[in-house]
Structure formats: C-alpha cells, structure tokens
C-alpha positions as CSV (number, residue, x, y, z in Angstrom):
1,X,0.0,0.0,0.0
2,X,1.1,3.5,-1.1
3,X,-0.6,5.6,2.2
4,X,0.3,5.0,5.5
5,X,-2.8,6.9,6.9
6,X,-4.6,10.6,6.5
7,X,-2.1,13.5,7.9
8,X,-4.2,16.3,7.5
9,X,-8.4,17.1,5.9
10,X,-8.4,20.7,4.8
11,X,-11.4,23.1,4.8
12,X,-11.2,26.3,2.1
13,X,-13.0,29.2,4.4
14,X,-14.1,32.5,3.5
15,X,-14.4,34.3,6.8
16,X,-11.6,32.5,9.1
17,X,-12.9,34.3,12.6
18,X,-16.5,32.6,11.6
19,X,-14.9,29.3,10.9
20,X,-12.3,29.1,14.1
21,X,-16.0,30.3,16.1
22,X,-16.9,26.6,15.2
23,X,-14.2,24.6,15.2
24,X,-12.6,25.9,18.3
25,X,-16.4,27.1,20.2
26,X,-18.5,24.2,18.7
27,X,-16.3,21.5,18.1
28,X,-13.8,21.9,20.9
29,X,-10.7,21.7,18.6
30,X,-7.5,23.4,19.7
31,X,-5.4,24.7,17.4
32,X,-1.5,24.3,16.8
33,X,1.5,26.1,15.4
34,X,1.3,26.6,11.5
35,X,3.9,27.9,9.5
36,X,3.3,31.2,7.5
37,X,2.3,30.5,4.1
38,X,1.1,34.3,3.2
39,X,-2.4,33.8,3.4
40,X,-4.9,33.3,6.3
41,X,-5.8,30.1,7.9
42,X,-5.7,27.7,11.1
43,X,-4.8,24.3,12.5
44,X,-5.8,21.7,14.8
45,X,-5.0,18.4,15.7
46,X,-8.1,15.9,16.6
47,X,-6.7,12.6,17.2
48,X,-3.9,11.3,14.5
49,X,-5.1,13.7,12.1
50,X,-4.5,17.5,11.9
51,X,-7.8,19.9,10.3
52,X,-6.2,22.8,8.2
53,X,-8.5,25.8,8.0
54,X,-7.0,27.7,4.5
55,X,-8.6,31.5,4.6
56,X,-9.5,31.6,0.8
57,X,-8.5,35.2,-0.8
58,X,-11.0,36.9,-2.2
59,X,-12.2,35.9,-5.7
60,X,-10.5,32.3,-5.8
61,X,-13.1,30.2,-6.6
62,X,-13.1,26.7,-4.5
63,X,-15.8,25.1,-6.0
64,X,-19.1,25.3,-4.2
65,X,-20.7,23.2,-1.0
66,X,-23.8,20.9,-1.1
67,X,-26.8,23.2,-1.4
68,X,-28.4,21.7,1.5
69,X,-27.4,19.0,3.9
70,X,-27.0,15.5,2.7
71,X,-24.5,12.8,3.4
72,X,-23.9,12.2,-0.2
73,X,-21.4,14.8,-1.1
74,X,-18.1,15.0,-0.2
75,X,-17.2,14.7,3.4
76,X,-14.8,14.2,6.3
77,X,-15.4,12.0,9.2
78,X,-14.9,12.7,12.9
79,X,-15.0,10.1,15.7
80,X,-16.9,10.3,18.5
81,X,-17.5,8.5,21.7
82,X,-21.4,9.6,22.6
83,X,-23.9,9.9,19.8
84,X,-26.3,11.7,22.1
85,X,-24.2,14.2,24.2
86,X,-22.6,15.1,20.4
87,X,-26.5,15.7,19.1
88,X,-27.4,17.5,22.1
89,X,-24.2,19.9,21.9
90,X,-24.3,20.5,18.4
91,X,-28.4,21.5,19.0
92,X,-27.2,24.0,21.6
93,X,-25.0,25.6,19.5
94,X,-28.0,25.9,16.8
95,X,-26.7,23.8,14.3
96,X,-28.5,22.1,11.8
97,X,-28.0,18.3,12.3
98,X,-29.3,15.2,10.2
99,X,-29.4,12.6,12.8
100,X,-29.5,8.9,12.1
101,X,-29.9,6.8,15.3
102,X,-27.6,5.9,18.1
103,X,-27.4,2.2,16.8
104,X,-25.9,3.8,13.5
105,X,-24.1,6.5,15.3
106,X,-23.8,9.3,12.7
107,X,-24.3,13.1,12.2
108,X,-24.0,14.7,9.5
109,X,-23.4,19.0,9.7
110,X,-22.1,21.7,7.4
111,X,-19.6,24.4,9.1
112,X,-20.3,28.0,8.4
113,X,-18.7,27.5,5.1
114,X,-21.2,24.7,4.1
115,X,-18.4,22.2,4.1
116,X,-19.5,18.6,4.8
117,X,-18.8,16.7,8.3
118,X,-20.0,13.5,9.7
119,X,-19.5,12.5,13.6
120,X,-19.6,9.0,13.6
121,X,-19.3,6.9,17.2
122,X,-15.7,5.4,16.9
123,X,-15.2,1.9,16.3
124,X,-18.2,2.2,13.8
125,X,-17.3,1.6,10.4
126,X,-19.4,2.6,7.2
C-alpha cells in the first residue's frame, strides 16, 4: 500500500474568525502552530489527524458546497464516543443536524462554510 494513513483534511474558508467560532467554540478543537504561508488560515490536531483551515482570498473560486445537507457529497469523518451528548451539543450551538440513530451513530453538519462533516461513534465503520 502507497498511504500509510490521512495527515491532514483541509477546509477552504471565506471568513476565518466565523470558521475558528466553530471549530474551536462548537467542536472543541485546539489549534496548533502553523507555519506562515502568506495567506490566512488555522490548525488543529483531533486525534492522529490534523484539520487545516486555508482563509480563501477573495475571488478564488473553491468550487461550491452541497446546497443543502445531505450525506452524499463530499465529506470528512470525525469520531466520537457519545452519539447523544454530540447531538445535544451541536443543537445547543444551533446547528443544523441530520441525525441517524444511536445504533448507526452518525451526524451529519455543514460548518459555516457549508463544508460537509460526519460525527460518527468510533469503532463504527461505514
């Protein structure tokens, strides 16, 4: 096999203050040195795997999110350990979540950016 494992998921963001308001406030993630590359951005380490906020300049097109919620486009997945203290923090927080059950232990949310993310309860494969 070629890959060893996933280093880093990456998120393009248009307003990085919004973005690092969920990540760090919603999600809990603290962030970690990152070199400077001359434009904006963030990261955080959650688990093995580092999340790389990249500020997107203005005009650069990044392609576009899902219109709406679903877990058919793209997406990165984050492990959890409680399916229903996850759901109930995320509903505090106001976000829009599209539950499945605790036996199937997934979520599915968009950040502010509409980018894609599934909670899933760890050990759980799909």
């Amino acid at each position: 096999m070629l890959v060893r494992g996933v280093n880093h998921i990456s998120f393009a963001v248009r307003d990085l203050d919004r973005a690092r308001g969920f990540y760090e406030g919603v999600l809990g993630l603290e962030s970690i040195d990152r070199p400077d590359f001359g434009i904006p951005g963030r990261w955080y380490q959650a688990g093995d795997t580092q999340v790389h906020l990249i500020g997107v300049p203005e005009g650069v097109d990044t392609g576009s999110p899902p219109p709406s919620l679903t877990p058919l486009a793209n997406h990165q997945a984050f492990a959890i350990e409680d399916y229903r203290k996850v759901l109930a923090e995320l509903q505090r927080h106001g976000v829009e979540v599209m539950e499945t059950t605790p036996e199937n232990g997934q979520l599915f949310v968009r950040d502010p950016d509409g980018n894609m993310l599934e909670f899933i309860v760890d050990g759980i494969r799909r």
